[in-house]
C-alpha positions as CSV (number, residue, x, y, z in Angstrom):
1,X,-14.8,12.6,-79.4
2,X,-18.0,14.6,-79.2
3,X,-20.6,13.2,-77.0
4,X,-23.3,14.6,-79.1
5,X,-22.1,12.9,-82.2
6,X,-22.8,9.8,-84.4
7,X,-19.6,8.6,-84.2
8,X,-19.8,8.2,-80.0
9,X,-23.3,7.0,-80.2
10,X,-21.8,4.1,-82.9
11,X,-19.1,3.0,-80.9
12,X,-21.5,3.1,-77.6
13,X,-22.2,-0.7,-76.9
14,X,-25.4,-1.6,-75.2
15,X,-23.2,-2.8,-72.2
16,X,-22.0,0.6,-71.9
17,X,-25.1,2.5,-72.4
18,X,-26.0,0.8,-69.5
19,X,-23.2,1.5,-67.3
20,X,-23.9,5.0,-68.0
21,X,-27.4,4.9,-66.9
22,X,-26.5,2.7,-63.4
23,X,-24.1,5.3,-62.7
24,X,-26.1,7.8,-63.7
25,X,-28.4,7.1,-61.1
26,X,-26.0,6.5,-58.8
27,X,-25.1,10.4,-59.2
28,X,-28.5,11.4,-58.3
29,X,-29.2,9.6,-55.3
30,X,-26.2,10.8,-54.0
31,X,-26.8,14.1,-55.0
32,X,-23.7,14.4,-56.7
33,X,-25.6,15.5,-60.7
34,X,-23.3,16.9,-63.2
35,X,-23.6,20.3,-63.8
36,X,-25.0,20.2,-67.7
37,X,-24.6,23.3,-69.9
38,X,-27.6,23.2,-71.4
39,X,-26.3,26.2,-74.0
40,X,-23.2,23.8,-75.1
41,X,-25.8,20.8,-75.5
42,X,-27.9,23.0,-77.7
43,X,-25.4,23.5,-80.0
44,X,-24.4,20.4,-80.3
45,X,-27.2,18.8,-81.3
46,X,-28.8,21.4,-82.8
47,X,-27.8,20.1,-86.3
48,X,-29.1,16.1,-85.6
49,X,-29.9,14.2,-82.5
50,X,-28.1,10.8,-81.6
51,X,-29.5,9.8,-78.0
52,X,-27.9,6.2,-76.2
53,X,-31.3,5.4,-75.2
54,X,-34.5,4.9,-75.4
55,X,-36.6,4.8,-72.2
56,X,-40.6,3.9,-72.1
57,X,-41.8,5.4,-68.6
58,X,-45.1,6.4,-67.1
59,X,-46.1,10.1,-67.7
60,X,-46.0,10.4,-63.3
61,X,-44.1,13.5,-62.6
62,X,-41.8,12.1,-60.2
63,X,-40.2,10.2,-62.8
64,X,-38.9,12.4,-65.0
65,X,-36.0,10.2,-66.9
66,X,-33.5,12.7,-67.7
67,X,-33.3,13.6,-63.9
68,X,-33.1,9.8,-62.6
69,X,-29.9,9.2,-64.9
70,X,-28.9,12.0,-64.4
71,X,-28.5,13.3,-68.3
72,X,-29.2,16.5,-70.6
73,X,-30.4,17.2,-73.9
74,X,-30.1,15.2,-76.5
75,X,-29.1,12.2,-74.5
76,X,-32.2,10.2,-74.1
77,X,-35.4,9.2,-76.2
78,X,-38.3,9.4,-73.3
79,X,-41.4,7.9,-74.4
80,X,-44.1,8.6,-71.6
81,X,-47.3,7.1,-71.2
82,X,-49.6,6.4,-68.1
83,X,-48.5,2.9,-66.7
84,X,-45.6,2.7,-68.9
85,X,-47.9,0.5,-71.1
86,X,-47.1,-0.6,-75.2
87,X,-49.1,0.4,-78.2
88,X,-48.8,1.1,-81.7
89,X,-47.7,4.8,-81.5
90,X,-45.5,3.8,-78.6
91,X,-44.1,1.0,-80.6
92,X,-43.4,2.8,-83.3
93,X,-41.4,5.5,-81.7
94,X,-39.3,3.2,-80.3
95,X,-38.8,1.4,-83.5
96,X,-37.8,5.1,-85.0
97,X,-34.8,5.2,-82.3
98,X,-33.3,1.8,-82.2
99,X,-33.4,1.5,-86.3
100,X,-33.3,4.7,-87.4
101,X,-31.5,7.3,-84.8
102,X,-29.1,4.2,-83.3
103,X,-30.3,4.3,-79.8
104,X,-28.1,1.0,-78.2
105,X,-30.3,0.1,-75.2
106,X,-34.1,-0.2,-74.9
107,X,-35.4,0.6,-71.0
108,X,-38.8,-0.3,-70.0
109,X,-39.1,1.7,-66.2
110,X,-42.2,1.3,-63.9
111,X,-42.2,2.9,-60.8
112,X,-43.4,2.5,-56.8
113,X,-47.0,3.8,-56.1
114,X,-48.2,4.0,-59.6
115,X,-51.4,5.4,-59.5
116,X,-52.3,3.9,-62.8
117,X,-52.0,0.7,-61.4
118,X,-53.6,2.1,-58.0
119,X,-56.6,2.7,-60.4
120,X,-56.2,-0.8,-62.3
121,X,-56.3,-2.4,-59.2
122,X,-59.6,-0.7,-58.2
123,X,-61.3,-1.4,-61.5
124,X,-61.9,2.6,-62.3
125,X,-63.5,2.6,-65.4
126,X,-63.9,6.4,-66.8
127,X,-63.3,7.5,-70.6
128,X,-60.1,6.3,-72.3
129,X,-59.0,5.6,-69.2
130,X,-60.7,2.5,-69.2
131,X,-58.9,0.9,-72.2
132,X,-55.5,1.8,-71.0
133,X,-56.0,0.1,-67.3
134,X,-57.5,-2.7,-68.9
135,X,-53.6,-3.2,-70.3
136,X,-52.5,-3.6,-66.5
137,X,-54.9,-6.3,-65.6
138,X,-52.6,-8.7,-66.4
139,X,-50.4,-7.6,-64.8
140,X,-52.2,-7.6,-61.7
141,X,-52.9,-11.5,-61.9
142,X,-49.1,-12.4,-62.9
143,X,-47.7,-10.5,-59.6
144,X,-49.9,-12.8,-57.2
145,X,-47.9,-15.5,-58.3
146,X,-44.8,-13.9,-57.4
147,X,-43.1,-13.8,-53.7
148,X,-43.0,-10.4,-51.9
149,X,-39.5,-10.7,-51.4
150,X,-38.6,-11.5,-54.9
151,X,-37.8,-8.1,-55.7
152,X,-35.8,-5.3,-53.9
153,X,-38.7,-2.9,-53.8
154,X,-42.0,-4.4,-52.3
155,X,-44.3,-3.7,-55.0
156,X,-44.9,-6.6,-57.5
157,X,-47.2,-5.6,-59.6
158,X,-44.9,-2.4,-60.7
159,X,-42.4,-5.4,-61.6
160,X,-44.7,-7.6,-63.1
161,X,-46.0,-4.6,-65.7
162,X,-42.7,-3.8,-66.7
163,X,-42.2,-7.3,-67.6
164,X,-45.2,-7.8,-69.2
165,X,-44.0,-4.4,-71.1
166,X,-41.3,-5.7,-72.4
167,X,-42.4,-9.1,-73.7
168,X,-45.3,-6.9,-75.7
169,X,-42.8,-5.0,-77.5
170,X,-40.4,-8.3,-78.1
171,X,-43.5,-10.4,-79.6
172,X,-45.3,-7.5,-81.5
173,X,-41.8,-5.7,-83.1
174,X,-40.4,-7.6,-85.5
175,X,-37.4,-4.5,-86.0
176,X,-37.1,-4.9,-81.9
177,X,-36.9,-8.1,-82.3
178,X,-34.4,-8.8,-84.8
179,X,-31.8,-5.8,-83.6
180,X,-32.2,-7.8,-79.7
181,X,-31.5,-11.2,-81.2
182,X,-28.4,-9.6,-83.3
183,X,-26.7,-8.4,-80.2
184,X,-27.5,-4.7,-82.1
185,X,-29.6,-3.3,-78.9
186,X,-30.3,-4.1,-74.9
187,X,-33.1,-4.6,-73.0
188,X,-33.3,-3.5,-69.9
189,X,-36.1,-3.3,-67.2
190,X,-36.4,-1.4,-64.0
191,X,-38.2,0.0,-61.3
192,X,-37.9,3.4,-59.9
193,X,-38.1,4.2,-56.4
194,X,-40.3,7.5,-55.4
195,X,-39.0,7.4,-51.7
196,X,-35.6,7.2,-52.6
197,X,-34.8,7.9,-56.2
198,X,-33.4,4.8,-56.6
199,X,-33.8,2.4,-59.8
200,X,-33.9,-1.3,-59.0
201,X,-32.8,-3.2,-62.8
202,X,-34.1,-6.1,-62.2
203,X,-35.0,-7.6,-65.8
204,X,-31.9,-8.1,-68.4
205,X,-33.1,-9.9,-71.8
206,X,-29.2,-8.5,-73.4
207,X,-27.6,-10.6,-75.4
208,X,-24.1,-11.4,-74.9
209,X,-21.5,-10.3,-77.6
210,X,-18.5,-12.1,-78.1
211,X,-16.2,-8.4,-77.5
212,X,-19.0,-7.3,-75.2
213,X,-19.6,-8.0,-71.3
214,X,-22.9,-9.5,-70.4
215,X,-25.3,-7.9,-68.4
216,X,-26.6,-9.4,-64.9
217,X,-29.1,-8.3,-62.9
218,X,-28.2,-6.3,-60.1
């Protein structure tokens, strides 16, 4: 079956879409990337697009999605913004990939050192960069709550905006919502390591399917 092709994106299930990622990233710690050919995935997808995912990241360039899972074209949505934060236009391209396009698994990754959250956590306030760290405030007061050695990577905040992240886009996307509590997509947070390239996912809000596995956290 063509990877690049409705029919393997339809009969993907978010438990798999998963697996794909994990091992994904597996591949590129270990320096062991598939050798894409970028030509073949242009033509196959140069007549419609059908990625597996949809991943909401921050815009840092050290966190380039399609190199941390190690994929090519045509196989991920990647929605960048500074602090990997939600809004309307954010929520609304990934409403246009889970309902419309098929994408099985919803990712929300933060990352280590963040300088968004650097900045949040200094109270910068310059331009439109005010109202976006005013998003991450939050998420500043919900990570001294947590232990320091909840989490495999030692930065709590990162974790705590992620999930703040995804409960945004669960309570303000009523298509989100109703596709996660169908079973129809995953949800999936995680938190990428810049010293190592590794992705901690730590948050799992899947739903378990009756011909499906479940996911854990790892």
């Amino acid at each position: 079956m063509r990877k690049h092709s409705k029919e393997y994106l339809e009969n993907l299930t978010p438990y798999k879409c998963y697996e794909i990622l994990v091992e994904g990233n597996k591949r590129f710690v270990n320096n062991l990337n598939n050798d894409h050919d970028h030509l073949e995935m242009i033509n196959e997808t140069r007549e419609g697009q059908h990625p597996f995912a949809v991943i909401l990241s921050c815009m840092d360039s050290r966190t380039s999605v399609e190199l941390i899972f190690d994929q090519g074209l045509g196989d991920l949505f990647s929605v960048r913004v500074a602090g990997n934060i939600v809004n309307n236009d954010i929520l609304a391209s990934i409403e246009y990939a889970v309902k419309y396009v098929g994408s099985k698994i919803l990712v929300v990754l933060g990352h280590t050192e963040c300088g968004a959250i650097k900045s949040a956590k200094q109270g910068v306030k310059d331009g439109h960069i005010t109202d976006l760290l005013k998003r991450i405030q939050p998420s500043i007061s919900k990570a001294m709550l947590k232990d320091d050695k909840e989490h495999l990577f030692h930065d709590n905040v990162a974790y705590a905006n992620v999930e703040n992240s995804l409960e945004e886009i669960l309570t303000r996307s009523e298509i989100v919502k109703q596709m996660f509590e169908k079973g129809e997509i995953g949800l999936v947070g995680g938190i990428y390591n810049i010293e190592n390239g590794e992705v901690d996912f730590f948050k799992n809000l899947t739903k378990k399917k009756k011909a499906d596995k479940q996911l854990t956290n790892v």
